[in-house]
C-alpha positions as CSV (number, residue, x, y, z in Angstrom):
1,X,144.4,66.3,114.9
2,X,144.8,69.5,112.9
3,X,148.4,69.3,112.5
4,X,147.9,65.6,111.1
5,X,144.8,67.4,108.9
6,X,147.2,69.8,107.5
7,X,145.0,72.8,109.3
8,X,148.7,74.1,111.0
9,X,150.7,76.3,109.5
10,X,154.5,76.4,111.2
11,X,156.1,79.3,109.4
12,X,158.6,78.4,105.9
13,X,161.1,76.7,108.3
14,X,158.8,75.1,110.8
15,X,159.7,76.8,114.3
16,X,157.3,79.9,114.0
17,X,154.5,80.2,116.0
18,X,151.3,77.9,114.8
19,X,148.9,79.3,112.8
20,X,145.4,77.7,111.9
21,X,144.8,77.4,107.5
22,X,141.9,78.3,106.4
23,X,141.2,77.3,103.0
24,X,139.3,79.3,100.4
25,X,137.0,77.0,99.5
26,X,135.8,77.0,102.6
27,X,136.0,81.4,103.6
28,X,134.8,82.1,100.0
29,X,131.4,83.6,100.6
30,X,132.8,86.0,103.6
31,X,136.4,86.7,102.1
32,X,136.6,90.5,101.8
33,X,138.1,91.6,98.4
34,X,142.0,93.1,98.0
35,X,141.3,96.9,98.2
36,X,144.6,97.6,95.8
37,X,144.0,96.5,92.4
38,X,147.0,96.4,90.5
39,X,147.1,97.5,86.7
40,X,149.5,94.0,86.1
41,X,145.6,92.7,87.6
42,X,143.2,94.9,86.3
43,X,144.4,97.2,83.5
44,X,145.2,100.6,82.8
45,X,144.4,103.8,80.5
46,X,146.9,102.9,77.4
47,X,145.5,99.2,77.8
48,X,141.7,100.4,77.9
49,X,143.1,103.1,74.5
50,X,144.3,99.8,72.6
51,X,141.1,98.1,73.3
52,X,139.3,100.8,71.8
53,X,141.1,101.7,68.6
54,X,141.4,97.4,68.1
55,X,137.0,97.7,67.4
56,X,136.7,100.7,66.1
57,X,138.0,103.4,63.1
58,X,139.3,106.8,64.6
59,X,140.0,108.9,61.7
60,X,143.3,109.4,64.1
61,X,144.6,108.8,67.0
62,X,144.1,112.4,68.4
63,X,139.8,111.9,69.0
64,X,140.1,108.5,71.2
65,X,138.9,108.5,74.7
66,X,141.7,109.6,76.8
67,X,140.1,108.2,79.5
68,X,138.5,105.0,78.8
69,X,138.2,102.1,81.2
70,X,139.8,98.3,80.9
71,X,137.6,95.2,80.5
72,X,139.9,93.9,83.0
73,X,138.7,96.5,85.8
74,X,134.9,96.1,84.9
75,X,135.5,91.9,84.9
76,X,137.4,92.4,88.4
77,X,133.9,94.2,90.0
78,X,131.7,91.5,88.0
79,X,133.5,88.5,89.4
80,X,133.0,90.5,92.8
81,X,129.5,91.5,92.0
82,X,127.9,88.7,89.9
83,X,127.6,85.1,89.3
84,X,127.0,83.2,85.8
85,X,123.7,81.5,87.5
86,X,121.7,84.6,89.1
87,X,120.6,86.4,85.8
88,X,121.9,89.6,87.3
89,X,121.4,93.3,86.0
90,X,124.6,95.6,84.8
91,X,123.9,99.1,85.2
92,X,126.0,102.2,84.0
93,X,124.2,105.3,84.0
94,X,127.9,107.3,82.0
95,X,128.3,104.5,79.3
96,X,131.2,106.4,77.2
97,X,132.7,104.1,74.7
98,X,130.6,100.8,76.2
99,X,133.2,99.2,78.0
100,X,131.3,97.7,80.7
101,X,129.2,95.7,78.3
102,X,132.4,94.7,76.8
103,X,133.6,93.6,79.8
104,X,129.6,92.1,80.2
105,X,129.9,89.9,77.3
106,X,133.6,89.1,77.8
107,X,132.4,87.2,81.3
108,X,128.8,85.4,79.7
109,X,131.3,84.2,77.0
110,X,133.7,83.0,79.2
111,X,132.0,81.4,82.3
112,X,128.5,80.9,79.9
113,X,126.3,83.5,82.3
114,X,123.6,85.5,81.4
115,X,123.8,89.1,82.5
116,X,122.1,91.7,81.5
117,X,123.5,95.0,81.0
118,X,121.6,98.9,80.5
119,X,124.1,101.5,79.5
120,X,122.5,105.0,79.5
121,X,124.7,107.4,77.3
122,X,123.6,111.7,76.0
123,X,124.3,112.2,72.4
124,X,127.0,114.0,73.1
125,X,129.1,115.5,70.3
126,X,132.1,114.3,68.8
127,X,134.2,116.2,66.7
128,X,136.8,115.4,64.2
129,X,135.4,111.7,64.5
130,X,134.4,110.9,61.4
131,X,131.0,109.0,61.0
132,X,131.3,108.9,64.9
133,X,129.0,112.0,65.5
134,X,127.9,111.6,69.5
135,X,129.7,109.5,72.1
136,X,126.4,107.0,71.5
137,X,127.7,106.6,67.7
138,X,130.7,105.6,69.1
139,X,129.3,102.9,72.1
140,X,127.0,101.3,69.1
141,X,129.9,100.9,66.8
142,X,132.3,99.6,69.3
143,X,129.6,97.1,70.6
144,X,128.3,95.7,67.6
145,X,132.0,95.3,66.2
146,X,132.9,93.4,70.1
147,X,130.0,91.2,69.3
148,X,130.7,90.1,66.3
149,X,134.3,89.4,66.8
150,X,133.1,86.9,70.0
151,X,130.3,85.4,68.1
152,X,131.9,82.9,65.7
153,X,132.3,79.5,66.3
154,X,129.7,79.8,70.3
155,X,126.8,77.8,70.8
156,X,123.4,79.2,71.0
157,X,123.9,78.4,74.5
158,X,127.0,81.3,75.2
159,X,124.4,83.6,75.7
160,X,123.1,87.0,73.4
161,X,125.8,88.8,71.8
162,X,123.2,91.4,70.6
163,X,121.4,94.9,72.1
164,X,118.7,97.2,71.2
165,X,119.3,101.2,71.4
166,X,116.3,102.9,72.5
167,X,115.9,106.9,73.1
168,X,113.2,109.1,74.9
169,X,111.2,110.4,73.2
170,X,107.2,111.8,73.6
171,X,104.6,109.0,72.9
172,X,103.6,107.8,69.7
173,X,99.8,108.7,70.4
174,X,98.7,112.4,69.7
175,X,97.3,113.4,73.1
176,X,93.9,115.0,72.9
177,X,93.6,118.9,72.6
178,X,90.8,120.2,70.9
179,X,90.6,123.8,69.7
180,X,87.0,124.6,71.3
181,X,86.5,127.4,68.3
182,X,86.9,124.3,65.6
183,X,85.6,121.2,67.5
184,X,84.5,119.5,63.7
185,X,88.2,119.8,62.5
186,X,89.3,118.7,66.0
187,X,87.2,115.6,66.1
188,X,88.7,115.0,61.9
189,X,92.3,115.7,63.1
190,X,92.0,112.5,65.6
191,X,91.0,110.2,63.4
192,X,94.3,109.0,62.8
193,X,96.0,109.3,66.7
194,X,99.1,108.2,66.1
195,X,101.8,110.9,65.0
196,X,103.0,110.6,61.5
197,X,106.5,110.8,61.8
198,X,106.5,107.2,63.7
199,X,107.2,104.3,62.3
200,X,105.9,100.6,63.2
201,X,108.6,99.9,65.7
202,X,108.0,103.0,67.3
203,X,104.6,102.1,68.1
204,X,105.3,98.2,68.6
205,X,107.8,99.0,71.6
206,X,105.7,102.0,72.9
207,X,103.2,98.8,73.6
208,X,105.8,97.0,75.0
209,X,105.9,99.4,77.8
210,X,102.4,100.0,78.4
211,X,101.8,96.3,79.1
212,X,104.9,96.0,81.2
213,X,106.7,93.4,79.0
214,X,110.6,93.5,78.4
215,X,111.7,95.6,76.0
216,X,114.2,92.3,74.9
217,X,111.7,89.9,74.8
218,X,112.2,88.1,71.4
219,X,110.3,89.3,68.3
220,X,109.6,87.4,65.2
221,X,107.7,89.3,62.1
222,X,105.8,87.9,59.4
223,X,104.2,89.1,56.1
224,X,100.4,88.0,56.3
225,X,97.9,88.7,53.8
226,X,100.7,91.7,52.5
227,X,100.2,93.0,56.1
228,X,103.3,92.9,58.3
229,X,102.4,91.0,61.5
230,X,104.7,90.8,64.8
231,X,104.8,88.2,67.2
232,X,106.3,89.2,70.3
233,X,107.3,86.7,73.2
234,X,106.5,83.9,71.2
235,X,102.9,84.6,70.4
236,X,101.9,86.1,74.2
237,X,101.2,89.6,71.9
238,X,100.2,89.6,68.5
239,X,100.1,93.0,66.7
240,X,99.3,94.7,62.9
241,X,99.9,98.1,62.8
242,X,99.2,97.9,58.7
243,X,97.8,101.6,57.8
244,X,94.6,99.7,56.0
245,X,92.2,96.7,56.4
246,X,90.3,96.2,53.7
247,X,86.9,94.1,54.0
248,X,88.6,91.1,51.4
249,X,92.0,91.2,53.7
250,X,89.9,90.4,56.9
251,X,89.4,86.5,56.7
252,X,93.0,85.8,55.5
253,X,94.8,88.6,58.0
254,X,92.7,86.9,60.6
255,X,93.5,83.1,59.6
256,X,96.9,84.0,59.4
257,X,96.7,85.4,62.6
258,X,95.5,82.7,64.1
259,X,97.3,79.8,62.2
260,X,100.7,81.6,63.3
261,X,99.3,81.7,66.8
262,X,98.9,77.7,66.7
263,X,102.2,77.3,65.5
264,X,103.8,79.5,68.3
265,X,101.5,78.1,71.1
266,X,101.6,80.5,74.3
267,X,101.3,79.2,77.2
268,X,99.8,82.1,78.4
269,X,96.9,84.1,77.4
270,X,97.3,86.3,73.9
271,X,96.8,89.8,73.3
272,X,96.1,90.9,69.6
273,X,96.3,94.7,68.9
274,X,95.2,96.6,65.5
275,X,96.0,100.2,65.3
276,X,92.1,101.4,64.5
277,X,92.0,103.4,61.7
278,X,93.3,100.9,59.6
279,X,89.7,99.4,59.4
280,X,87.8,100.6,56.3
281,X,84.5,100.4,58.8
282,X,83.0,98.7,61.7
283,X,81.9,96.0,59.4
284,X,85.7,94.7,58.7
285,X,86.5,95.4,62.7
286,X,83.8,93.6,63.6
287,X,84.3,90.7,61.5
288,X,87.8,90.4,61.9
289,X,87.2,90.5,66.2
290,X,84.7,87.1,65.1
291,X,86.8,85.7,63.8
292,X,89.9,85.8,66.1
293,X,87.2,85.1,69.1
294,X,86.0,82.0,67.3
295,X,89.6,81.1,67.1
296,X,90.2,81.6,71.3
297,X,92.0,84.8,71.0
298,X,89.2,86.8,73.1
299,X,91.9,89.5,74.1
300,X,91.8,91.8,71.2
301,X,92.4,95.8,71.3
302,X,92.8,98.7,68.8
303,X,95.3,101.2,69.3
């Protein structure tokens, strides 16, 4: 029956000892991976070189990676790691020049997944490179440059082209250390908590993190009552971080507010946040919290 089935294999002349086929279709999920890859397969250094100097500007050919790695290699451990449909995670912890989220949005393009990728990269110096100060510089430039070059002509649907470049840093909010000698001046020196060299964004995706949402969730902003307000995951946090609230803008901030809100309609409870020394006095807070209650946004904080 398995001969007839053509499950038997007799050797290229047919007088070798029978051997049973076992089709890959049907070995897939247990087949163990080639343990040689090839460069003809998976690349090499001058390929990975070429790549490199194709997306970005070296001022010459003497400051490129000598090292860098092929899309081709990072795409061979995807297609062994990954799967279009499983929304998986790409980690590299020793980004360099970005390659593996090259090779990350080569694959989403080409078989329409949806991974994610981190890259974790020091500033480290560059010289002779130009613009190109740190080795970050260089991943940024060569990403942004991949991106757009794949982005013409996809559907929404090929998945994000885009990434967002954070660094650590100390939190936005001045931590509380009074000088016991000067407790007046202390108390006056806090009124305003939030360190003045940060700017908005600073502060909106320090929030992010402290209320555990995804630092790529999608944010819209919007200019309300001549304040700048954000709406982040589609209205589930709402957030003004304007430096003053007047009594008059009150009604129209908070109408705005809640008019967007309407418009966006989370399906999920909201979360509105005001940094607190914007208000001119507990009257305009107060009023403004009425408002937005009255409205059914009851989750409202000051920062």
């Amino acid at each position: 029956d398995l001969d007839q089935d053509k499950r038997i294999w007799w050797g290229a002349d047919g007088a070798n000892t029978p051997r049973l086929k076992r089709f890959l279709s049907e070995v897939k999920s247990g087949r163990v991976p080639q343990t040689l890859w090839l460069h003809a397969e998976v690349g090499h250094t001058q390929e990975a070189k070429k790549e490199l100097i194709s997306v970005v500007d070296f001022p010459n050919s003497d400051v490129v990676f000598d090292t860098p790695k092929p899309t081709r290699l990072i795409e061979r451990i995807l297609n062994l790691a990954t799967s279009p449909d499983e929304n998986a995670l790409v980690v590299d912890f020793f980004a360099g020049s970005g390659s593996t989220l090259h090779a990350t949005f080569n694959k989403n393009v080409a078989d329409g997944g949806n991974r994610r990728c981190i890259l974790v990269q020091l500033p480290e110096a560059l010289d002779g490179s130009g613009d190109l100060k740190t080795i970050a510089d260089l991943t940024k430039v060569r990403l942004r440059n991949v991106g757009n070059r794949l982005r013409p002509g996809l559907p929404l649907s090929s998945g994000d082209l885009g990434f967002r470049v954070f660094k650590l840093d100390s939190s936005n909010i001045q931590a509380w250390n009074p000088d016991r000698e000067a407790l007046d001046q202390s108390l006056l020196d806090s009124v305003e908590h939030i360190k003045p060299d940060r700017s908005e964004n600073d502060v909106l995706y320090e929030l992010l993190l402290k209320l555990g949402l995804d630092l790529c969730v999608p944010i819209e902003q919007r200019a309300i009552a001549a304040k700048t307000v954000y709406s982040v995951g589609a209205g589930t946090l709402m957030v003004c971080l304007a430096e003053s609230i007047k009594r008059a803008d009150v009604e129209p901030l908070a109408m705005g507010i809640v008019n967007w809100h309407k418009e966006l309609a989370p399906a999920s409870e909201s979360t509105v946040v005001f940094r607190d020394s914007a208000f001119a006095d507990d009257v305009a807070k107060t009023n403004l919290t009425a408002i937005l209650h009255q409205h059914g946004l009851e989750t409202v904080r000051s920062l």
